[in-house]
ZAMARGU-4260 file (C-alpha; in steps of 0.2 Angstrom, whole numbers, plus 5000, padded with zeros to 4 digits):
<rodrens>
0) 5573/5434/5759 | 5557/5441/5752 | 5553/5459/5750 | 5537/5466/5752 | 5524/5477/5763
5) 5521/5474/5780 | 5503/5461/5783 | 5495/5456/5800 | 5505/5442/5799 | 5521/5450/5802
10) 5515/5462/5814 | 5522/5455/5830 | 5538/5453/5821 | 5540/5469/5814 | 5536/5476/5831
15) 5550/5468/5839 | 5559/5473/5828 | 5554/5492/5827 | 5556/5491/5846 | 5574/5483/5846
20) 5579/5497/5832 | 5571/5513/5843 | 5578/5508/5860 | 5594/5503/5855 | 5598/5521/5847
25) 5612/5528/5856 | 5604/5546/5853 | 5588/5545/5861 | 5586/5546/5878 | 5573/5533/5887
30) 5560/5547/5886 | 5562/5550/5868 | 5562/5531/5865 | 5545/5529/5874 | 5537/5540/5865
35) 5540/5536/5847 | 5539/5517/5852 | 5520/5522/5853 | 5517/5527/5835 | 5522/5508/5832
40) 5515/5497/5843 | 5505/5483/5836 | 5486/5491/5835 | 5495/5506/5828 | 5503/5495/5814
45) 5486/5488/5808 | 5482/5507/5806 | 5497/5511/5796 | 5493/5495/5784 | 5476/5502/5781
50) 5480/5519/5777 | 5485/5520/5759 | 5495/5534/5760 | 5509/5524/5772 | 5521/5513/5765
55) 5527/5500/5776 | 5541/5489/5767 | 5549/5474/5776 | 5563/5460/5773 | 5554/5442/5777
60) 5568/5429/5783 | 5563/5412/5792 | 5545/5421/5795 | 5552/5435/5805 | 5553/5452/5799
65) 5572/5457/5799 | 5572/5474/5789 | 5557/5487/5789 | 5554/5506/5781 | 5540/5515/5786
70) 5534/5532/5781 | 5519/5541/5776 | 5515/5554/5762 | 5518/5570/5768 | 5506/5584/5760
75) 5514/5600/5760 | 5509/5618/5753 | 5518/5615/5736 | 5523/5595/5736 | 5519/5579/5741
80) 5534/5570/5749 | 5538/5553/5756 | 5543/5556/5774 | 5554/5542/5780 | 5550/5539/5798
85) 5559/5524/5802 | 5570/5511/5797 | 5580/5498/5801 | 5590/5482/5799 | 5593/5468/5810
90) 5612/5468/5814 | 5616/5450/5809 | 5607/5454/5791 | 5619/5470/5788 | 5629/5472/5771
95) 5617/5463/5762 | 5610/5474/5752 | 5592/5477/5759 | 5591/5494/5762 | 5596/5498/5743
100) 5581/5485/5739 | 5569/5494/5752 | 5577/5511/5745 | 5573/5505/5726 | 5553/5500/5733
105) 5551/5517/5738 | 5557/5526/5721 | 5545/5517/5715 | 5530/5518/5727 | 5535/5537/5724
110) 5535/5538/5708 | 5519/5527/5704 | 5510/5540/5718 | 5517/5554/5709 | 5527/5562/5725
115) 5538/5575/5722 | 5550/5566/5732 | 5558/5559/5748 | 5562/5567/5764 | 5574/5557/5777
120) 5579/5565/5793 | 5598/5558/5798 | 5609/5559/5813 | 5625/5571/5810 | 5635/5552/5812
125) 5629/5537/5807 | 5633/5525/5822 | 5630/5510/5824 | 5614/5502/5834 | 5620/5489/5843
</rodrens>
C-alpha cells in the first residue's frame, strides 16, 4: 500500500470511492448524500489537487484508491485550521492502520503549513459504513 496525495491518475478511483463512503452513511438522507457527492465529483477533484491549500491524502492498493482524507485550510479570524471534510476506508482495508498513517500526513502537512490545528466534525456514534 502507498501513501500519498491524490494525482489525475487516481481520480476515478478516488471518486468511487468518495461516492461509496457518502452514500453509504447511515445518517444522511438521499438529499444530504446528493449534495455533498457534488463537492467531489471528478472535475471537482482536479480543482482540489490544484489548490495548494487542500490536502487530499489517499491509500494506493492494486492501482485503486482504497483510503482518502480530504480537507482544506480554513482561515478563520484568529487561526488557520485544517478542516477535515472527508474520510474514509474501504471496508475490506479496515484495522490496518491507515487512517493513523493518513492522521500522521496531516500533523505534518499542518505543522509544515503552520496551522494552528485540526478541526473534524464527528457523529455522536461511530457506526459503521456498510
Amino acid at each position: 500500500m502507498i501513501l500519498q496525495d491524490l494525482d489525475i491518475r487516481y481520480i476515478l478511483s478516488a471518486y468511487r470511492l468518495v461516492h461509496e463512503t457518502i452514500f453509504t452513511l447511515p445518517s444522511y438522507s438521499k438529499a444530504g448524500s446528493e449534495e455533498q457527492i457534488l463537492v467531489y465529483t471528478p472535475n471537482r477533484l482536479i480543482e482540489h489537487i490544484e489548490n495548494p491549500d487542500r490536502l487530499n491524502t489517499v491509500v494506493i492498493d492494486s492501482g485503486e484508491v482504497v483510503g482518502f482524507c480530504f480537507g482544506v485550510v480554513e482561515r478563520l479570524p484568529n487561526a488557520n485550521m485544517f478542516y477535515l471534510e472527508w474520510n474514509g476506508v474501504n471496508p475490506t482495508y479496515r484495522n490496518k492502520g491507515m487512517m493513523q498513517s493518513m492522521w500522521n500526513r496531516i500533523d505534518e502537512w499542518s505543522h509544515k503549513k503552520q496551522l494552528d490545528g485540526v478541526l473534524v466534525d464527528t457523529l455522536t456514534n461511530n457506526q459503521k459504513n456498510d
